[in-house]
RODO-673451 format. One record per residue (C-alpha): residue number from 1; residue in one letter; x negated, y, z. Coordinates in Angstrom, 2 decimals, always signed. Each point is the difference from the previous one (the first is absolute). Layout:
N
+-----+-----+---------+---------+---------+
:   n : res :      xx :      yy :      zz :
+-----+-----+---------+---------+---------+
: NUM :   A :       X :       Y :       Z :
...
+-----+-----+---------+---------+---------+
END
This chain:
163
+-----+-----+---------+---------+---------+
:   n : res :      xx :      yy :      zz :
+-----+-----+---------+---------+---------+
:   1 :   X :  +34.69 :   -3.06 :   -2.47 :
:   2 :   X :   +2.70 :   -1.09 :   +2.54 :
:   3 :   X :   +3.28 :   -0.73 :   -1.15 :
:   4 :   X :   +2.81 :   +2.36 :   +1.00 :
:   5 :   X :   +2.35 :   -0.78 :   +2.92 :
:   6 :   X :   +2.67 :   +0.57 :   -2.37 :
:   7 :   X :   +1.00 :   +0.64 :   -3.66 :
:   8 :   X :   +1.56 :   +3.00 :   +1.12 :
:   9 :   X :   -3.52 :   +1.24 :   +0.83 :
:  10 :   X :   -1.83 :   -1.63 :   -2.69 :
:  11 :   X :   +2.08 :   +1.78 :   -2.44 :
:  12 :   X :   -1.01 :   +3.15 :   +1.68 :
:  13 :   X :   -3.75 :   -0.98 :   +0.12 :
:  14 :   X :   -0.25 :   -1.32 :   -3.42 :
:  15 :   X :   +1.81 :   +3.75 :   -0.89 :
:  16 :   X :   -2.42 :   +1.82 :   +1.64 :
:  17 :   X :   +3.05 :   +1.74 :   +1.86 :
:  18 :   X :   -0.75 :   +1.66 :   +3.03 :
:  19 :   X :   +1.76 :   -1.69 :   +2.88 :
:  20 :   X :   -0.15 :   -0.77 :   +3.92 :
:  21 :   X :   +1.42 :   -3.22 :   +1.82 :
:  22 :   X :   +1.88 :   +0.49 :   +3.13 :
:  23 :   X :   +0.66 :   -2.12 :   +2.30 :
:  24 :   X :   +3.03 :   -0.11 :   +2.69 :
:  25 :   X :   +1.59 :   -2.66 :   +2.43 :
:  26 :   X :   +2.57 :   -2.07 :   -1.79 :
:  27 :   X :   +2.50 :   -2.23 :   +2.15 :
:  28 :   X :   +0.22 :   -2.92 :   -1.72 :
:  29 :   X :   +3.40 :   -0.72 :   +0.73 :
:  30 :   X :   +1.16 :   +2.62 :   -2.15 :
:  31 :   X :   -0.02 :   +0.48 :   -4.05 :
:  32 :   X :   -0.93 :   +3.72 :   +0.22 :
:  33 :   X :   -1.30 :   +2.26 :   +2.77 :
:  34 :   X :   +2.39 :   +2.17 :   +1.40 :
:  35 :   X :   +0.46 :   +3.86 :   +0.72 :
:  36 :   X :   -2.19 :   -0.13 :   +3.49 :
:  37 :   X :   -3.38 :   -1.52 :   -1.92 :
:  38 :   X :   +0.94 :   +1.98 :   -2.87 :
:  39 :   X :   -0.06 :   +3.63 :   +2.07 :
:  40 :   X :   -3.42 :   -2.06 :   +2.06 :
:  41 :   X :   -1.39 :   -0.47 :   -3.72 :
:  42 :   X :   +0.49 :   +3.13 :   -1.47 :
:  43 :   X :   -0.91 :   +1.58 :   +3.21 :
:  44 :   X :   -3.01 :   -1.61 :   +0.36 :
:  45 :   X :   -1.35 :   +0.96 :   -3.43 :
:  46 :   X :   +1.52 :   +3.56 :   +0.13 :
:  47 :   X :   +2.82 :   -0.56 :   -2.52 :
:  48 :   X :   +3.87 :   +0.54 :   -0.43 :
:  49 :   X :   +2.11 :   -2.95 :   +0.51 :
:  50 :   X :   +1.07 :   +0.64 :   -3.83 :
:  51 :   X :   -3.61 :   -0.34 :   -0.87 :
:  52 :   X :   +0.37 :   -3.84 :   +0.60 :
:  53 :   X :   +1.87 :   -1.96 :   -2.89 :
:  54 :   X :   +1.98 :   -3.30 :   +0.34 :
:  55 :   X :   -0.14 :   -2.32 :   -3.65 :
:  56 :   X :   +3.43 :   -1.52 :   -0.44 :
:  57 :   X :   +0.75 :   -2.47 :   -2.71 :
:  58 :   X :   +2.66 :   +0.62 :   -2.25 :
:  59 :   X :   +2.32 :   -2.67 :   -1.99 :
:  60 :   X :   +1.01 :   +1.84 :   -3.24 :
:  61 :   X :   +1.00 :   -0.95 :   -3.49 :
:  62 :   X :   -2.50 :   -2.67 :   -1.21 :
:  63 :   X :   -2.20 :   -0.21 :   +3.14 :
:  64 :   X :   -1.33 :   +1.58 :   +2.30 :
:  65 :   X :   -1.22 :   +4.06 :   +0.88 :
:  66 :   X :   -1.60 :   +1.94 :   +3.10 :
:  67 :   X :   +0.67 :   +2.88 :   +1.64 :
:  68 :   X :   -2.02 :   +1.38 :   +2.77 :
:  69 :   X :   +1.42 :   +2.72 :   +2.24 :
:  70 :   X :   -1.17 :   +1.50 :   +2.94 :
:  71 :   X :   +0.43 :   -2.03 :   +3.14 :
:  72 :   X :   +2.67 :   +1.71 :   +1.54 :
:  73 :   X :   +2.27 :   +0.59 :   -2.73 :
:  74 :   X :   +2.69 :   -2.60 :   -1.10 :
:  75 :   X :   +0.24 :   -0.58 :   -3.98 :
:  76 :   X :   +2.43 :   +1.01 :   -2.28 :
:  77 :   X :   +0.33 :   -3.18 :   -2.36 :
:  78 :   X :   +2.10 :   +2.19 :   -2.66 :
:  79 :   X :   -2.64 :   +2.62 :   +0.28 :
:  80 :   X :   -2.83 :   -2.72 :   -0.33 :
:  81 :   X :   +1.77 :   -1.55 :   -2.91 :
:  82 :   X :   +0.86 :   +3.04 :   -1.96 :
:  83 :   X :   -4.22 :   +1.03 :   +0.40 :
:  84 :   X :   -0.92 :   -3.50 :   -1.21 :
:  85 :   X :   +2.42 :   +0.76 :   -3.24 :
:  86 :   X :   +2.16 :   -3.28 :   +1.18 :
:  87 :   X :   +3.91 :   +0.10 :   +0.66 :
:  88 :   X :   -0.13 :   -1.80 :   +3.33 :
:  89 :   X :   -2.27 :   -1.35 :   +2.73 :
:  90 :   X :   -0.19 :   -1.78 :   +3.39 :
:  91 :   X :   -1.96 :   -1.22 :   +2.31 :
:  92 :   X :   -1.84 :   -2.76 :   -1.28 :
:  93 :   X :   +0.22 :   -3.75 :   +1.51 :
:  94 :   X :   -3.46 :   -0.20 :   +2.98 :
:  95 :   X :   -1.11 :   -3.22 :   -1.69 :
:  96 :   X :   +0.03 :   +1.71 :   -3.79 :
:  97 :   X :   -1.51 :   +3.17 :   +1.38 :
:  98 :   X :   -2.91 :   -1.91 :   +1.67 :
:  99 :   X :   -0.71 :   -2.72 :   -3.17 :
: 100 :   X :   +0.05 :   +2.76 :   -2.51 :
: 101 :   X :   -2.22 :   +2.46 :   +1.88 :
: 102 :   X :   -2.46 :   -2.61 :   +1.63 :
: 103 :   X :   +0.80 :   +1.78 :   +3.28 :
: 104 :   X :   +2.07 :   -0.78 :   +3.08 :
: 105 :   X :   +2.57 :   +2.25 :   +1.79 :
: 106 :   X :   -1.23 :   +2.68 :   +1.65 :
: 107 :   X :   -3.00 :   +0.11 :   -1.64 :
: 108 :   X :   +0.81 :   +0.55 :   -3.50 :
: 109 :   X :   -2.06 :   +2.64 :   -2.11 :
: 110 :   X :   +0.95 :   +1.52 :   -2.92 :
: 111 :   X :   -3.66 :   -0.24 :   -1.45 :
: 112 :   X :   -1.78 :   -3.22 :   -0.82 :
: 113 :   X :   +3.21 :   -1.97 :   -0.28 :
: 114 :   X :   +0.44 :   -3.45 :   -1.75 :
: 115 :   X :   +1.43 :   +1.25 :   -2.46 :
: 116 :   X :   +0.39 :   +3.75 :   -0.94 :
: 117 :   X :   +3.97 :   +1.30 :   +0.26 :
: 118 :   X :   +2.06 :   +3.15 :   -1.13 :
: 119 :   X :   -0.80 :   +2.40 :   +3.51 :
: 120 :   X :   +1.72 :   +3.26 :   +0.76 :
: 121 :   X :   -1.52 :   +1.84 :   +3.00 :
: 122 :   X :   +1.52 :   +2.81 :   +1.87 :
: 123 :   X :   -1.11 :   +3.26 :   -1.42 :
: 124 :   X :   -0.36 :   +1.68 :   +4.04 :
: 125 :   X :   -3.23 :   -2.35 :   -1.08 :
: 126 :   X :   -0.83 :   +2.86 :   -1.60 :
: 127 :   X :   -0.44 :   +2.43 :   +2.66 :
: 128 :   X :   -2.32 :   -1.37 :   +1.93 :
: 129 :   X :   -3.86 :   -0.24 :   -0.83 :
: 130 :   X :   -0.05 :   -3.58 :   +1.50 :
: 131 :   X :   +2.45 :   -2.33 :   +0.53 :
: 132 :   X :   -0.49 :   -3.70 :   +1.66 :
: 133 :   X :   +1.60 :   -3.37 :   -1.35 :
: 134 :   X :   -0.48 :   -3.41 :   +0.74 :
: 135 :   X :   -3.70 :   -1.51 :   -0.89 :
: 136 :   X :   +1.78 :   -3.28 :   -0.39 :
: 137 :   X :   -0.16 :   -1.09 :   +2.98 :
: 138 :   X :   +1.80 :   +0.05 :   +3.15 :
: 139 :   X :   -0.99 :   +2.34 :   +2.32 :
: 140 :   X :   -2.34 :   +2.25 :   -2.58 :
: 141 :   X :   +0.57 :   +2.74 :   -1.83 :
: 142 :   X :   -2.05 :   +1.67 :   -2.91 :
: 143 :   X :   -0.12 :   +3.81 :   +0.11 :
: 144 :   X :   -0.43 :   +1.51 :   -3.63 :
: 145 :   X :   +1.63 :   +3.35 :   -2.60 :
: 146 :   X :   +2.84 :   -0.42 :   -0.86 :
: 147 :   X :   -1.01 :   +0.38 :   -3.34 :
: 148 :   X :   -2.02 :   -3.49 :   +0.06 :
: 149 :   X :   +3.10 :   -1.83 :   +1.45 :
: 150 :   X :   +2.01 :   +1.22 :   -3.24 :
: 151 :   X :   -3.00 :   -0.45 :   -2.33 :
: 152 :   X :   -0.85 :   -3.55 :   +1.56 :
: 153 :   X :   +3.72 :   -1.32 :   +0.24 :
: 154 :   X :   +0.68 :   +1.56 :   -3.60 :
: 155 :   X :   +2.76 :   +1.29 :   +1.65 :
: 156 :   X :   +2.93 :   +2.52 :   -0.05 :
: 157 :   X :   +0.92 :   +3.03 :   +2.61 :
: 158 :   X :   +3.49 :   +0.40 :   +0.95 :
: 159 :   X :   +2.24 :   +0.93 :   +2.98 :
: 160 :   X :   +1.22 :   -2.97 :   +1.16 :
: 161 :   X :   +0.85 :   +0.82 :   +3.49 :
: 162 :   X :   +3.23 :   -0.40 :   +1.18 :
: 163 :   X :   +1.33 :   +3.38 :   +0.94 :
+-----+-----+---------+---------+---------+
END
């Protein structure tokens, strides 16, 4: 059996999860991809631009959490911290975000990480019958139920949007 292209999708293969990898142009001058390939993206594969969720890395009390939002929104760190049960949160430090998740910027995944963290994700999540995160790689996505992103990440729904 080949190996996966990336724990993010081994974890979803050795699951049994149903899934589908997207792929989309990524400048690599940039961190993240911005609003233009996100609406390209989303229209491409007939999805909302809130389908698509970013993964942002989280200092809080005694390490580190995620939260993954929808692409477009901007994150309410009280809201995020209050859903991960922790008084306080910020954005964690790039360097701590990528050794403790075995993934660089921009292509961080909340599944198959280095090491499994307290994650809230937005409950719009919810709404949708597919949503799209990052496969752990720059540049490609995994499509899959919202329901497997919270069972896989052992993770929490909140609203942690900022209004």
């Amino acid at each position: 059996m080949a190996r996966a292209a990336t724990p993010a999708i081994a974890a979803l293969v050795a699951d049994g999860a149903a899934h589908e990898i997207l792929r989309y142009q990524h400048d690599p001058r940039a961190d993240s991809f911005g609003d233009e390939a996100v609406a390209e993206l989303a229209a491409a594969h007939g999805l909302a631009p809130e389908q698509i969720f970013k993964t942002l890395i989280l200092a809080v009390p005694h390490g580190l959490a995620v939260a993954v939002l929808p692409v477009p929104s901007k994150l309410s760190l009280k809201a995020a911290a209050s859903a991960l049960g922790v008084s306080k949160a910020a954005m964690a430090d790039r360097a701590a975000a990528e050794r403790s998740t075995g993934y660089v910027l921009g292509g961080i995944s909340p599944l198959g990480q280095r090491k499994p963290l307290p994650t809230v994700i937005d409950s719009s999540a919810l709404k949708w019958d597919r949503v799209l995160c990052s496969a752990g790689k720059r540049g490609w996505d995994v499509a899959l139920a919202p329901a497997d992103l919270v069972r896989l990440t052992v993770g929490v729904t909140g609203d942690i949007r900022a209004a």
